[in-house]
TORNUDREN-468733 format. One record per residue (C-alpha): x, z, y; residue in three letters. Coordinates in steps of 0.02 Angstrom, whole numbers, padded with zeros to 5 digits, always signed. Each point is the difference from the previous one (the first is absolute). Last residue first. Layout:
<atoms>
XZYALA
...
</atoms>
This chain:
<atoms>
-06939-03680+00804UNK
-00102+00124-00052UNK
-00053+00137+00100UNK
-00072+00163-00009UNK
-00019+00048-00168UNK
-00038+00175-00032UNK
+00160+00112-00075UNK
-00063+00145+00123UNK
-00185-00001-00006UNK
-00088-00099+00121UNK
-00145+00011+00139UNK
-00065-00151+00071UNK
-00044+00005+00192UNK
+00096-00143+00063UNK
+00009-00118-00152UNK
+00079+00000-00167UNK
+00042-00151-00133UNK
+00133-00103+00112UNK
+00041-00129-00120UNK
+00119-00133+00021UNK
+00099+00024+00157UNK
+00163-00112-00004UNK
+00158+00081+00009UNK
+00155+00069+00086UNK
+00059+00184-00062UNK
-00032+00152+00017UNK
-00168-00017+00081UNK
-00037+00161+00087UNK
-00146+00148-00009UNK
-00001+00086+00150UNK
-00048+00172-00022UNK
-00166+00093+00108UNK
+00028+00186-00027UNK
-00171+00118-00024UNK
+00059+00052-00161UNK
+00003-00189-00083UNK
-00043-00156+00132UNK
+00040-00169-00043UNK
+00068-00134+00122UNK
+00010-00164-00078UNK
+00110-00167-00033UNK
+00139+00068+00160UNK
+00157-00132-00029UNK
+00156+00058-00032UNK
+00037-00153-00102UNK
-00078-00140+00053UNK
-00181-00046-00052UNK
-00087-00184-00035UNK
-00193+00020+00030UNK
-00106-00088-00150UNK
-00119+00150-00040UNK
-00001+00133+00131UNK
+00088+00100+00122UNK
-00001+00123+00120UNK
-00111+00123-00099UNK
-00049+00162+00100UNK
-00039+00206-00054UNK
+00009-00007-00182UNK
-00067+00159-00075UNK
+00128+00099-00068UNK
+00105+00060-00190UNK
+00160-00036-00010UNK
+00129-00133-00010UNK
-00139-00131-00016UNK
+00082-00161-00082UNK
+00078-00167+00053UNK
+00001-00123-00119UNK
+00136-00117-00001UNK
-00056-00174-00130UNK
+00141-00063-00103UNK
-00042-00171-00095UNK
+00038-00009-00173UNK
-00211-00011-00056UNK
+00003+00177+00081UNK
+00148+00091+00030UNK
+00013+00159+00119UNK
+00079+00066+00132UNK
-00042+00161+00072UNK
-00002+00055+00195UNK
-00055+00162+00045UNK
+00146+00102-00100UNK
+00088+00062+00141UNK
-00137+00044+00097UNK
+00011+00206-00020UNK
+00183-00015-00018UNK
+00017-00057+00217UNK
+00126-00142-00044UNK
+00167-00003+00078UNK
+00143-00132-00027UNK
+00151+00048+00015UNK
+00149-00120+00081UNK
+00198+00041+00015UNK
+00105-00019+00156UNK
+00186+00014-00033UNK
+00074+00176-00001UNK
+00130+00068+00153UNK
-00159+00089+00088UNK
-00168-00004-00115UNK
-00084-00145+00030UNK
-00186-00037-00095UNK
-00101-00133+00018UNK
-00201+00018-00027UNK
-00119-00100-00107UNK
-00190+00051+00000UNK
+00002-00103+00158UNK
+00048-00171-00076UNK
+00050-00138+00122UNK
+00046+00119+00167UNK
+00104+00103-00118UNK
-00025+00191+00046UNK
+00162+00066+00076UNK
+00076+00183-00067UNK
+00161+00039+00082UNK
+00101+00181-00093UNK
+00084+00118+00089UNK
+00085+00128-00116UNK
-00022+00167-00045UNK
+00105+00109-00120UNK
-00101+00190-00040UNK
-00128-00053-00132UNK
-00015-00195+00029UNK
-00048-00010+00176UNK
-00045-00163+00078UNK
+00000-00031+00191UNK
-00102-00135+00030UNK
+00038-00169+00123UNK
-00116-00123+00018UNK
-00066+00045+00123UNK
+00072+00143+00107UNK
-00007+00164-00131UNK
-00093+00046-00121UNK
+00004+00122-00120UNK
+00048-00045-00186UNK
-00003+00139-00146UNK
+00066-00023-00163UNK
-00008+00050-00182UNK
-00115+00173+00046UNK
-00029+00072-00160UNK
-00104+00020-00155UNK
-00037-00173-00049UNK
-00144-00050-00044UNK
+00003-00177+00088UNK
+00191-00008+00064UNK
+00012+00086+00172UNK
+00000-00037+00183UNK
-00016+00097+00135UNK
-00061-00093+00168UNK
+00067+00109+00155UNK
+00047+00172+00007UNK
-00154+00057+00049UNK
-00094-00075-00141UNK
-00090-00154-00059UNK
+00014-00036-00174UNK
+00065-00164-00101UNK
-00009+00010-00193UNK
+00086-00143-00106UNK
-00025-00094-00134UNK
+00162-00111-00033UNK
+00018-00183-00065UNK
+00179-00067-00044UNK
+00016-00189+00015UNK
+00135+00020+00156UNK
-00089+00123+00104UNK
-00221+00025-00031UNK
-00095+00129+00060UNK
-00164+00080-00082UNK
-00072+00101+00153UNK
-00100+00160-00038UNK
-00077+00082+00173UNK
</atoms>
């Protein structure tokens, strides 16, 4: 899975794999392993970094849960946000008569499974707008910010490319 992740102004895209040895990590095409992290009792991980480990504490913020905070022993807690890459660039802003409108766009290809919203509702961040299914996986598709529905141009059924608009707000 491709993550884009975020520390101190600097975005990353990052791979994240499965393995035996834990979650390996590695920058997007790069050749090697950069890191691996296996769990241990939550929230503590042990992270390699070719042959030095440490213990690190990753703790999702209880406001924003793409953010996590980061303590590695002796350091002072740092924060990354995480974004899964494939909806990273769902939400566009754009100007119309100098007012900013957020559109929130079709990551891929699907047929939209459920609305739960429409026209007039206010949003929060983190909030579920749709469900849309793409290879027989139903994805949540979440305001990123707080806003005011005001178009919701699909229904339940409607099939849409990836770049379709889903919601405007």
């Amino acid at each position: 899975m491709r993550y884009q992740v975020e520390i101190q102004g600097q975005t990353v895209e990052v791979e994240v794999e499965q393995s035996v040895r834990g979650l390996e990590v590695r920058v997007a095409g790069g050749p090697q392993r950069l890191a691996a992290l296996t769990p241990r009792p939550a929230p503590l991980h042990t992270l390699s970094l070719g042959d030095r480990r440490c213990e690190v504490a990753l703790e999702e913020d209880p406001d924003d849960p793409a953010q996590l905070q980061l303590s590695l022993p002796g350091r002072p807690a740092f924060a990354a946000r995480v974004v899964d890459a494939r909806f990273a660039g769902l939400a566009h802003r754009e100007h119309a008569g100098g007012k900013k409108l957020k559109r929130v766009k079709s990551p891929m290809p699907g047929v939209v499974v459920e609305v739960r919203i429409e026209p007039g509702d206010e949003v929060q961040p983190g909030e579920v707008l749709l469900i849309l299914e793409a290879m027989k996986m139903q994805n949540e598709i979440r305001a990123e910010g707080q806003g005011v529905v005001k178009a919701v141009p699909v229904s339940a059924g409607d099939s849409v490319a990836a770049g379709a608009l889903l919601v405007e707000f």
